[in-house]
C-alpha positions in Angstrom: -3.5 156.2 141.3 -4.5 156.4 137.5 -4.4 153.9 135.1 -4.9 153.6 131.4 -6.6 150.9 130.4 -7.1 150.8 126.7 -9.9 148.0 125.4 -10.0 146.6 122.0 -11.8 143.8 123.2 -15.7 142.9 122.5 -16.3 141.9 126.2 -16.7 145.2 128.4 -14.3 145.6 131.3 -14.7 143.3 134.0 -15.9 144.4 137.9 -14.7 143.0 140.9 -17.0 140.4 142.3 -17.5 141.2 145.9 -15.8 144.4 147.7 -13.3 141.9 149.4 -12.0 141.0 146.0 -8.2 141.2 145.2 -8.7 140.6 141.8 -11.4 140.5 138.5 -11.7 137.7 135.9 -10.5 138.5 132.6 -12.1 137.0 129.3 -10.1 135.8 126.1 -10.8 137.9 123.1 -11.8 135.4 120.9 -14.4 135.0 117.4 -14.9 131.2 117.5 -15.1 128.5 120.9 -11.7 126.3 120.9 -11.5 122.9 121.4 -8.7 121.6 122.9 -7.4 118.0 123.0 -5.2 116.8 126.1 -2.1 118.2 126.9 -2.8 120.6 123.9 -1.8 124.5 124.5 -3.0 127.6 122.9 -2.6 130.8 123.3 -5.3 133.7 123.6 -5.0 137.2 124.2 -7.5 139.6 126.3 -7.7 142.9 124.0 -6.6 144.7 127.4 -4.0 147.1 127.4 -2.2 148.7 130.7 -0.3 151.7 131.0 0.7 151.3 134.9 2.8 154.1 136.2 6.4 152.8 137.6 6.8 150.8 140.7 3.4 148.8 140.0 2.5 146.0 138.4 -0.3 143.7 137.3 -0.4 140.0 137.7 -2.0 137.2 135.7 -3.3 133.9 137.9 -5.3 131.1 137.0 -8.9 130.9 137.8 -8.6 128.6 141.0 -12.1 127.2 139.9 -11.6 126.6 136.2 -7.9 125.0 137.2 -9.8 122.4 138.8 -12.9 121.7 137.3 -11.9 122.3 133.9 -8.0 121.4 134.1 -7.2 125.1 132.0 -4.7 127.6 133.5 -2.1 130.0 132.5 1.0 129.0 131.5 4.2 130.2 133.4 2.0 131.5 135.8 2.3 134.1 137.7 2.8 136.8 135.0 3.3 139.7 136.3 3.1 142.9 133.5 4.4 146.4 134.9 6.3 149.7 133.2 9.1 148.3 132.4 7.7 145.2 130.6 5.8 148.1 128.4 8.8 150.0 127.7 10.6 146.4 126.3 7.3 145.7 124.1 7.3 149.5 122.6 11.0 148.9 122.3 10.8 145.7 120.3 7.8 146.6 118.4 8.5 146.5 114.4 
């Protein structure tokens, strides 16, 4: 299976970590560090860009390790993005 993955981030794809792996960490595609105060939200993106073909789908989980240490996840999690969530974005694009 191909897909297109287009990066306009300034962090390089990331690899998985060990060949069990399910999944990779993504980075936030951000110019300046972000402080937040408790309970305070913001919202970050990646610069990553999936064309999957139709039937698949991607998902978006928080770091187990971060959750816990660091108290940040993802919001609404689990996100899952597949073709028909690209065909609504192109669709609603102005």
């Amino acid at each position: 299976m191909k897909i297109r993955i287009v990066i306009k981030s300034k962090h390089k794809l990331q690899e998985y970590t060990t060949d069990k792996s399910a999944g990779m960490y993504m980075k936030a595609n951000m110019e300046n560090d972000v402080i937040l105060m408790p309970l305070e939200r913001a919202m970050k993106g990646t610069g990553l860009y999936l064309e999957l073909p139709d039937g698949y789908d991607a998902q978006i989980r928080p770091c187990c390790g971060l959750t816990v240490k660091k108290s940040i996840t993802v919001l609404k999690s689990h996100r899952t993005i597949d073709a028909e969530y690209r065909e609504r974005s192109l669709h609603h694009a102005y």
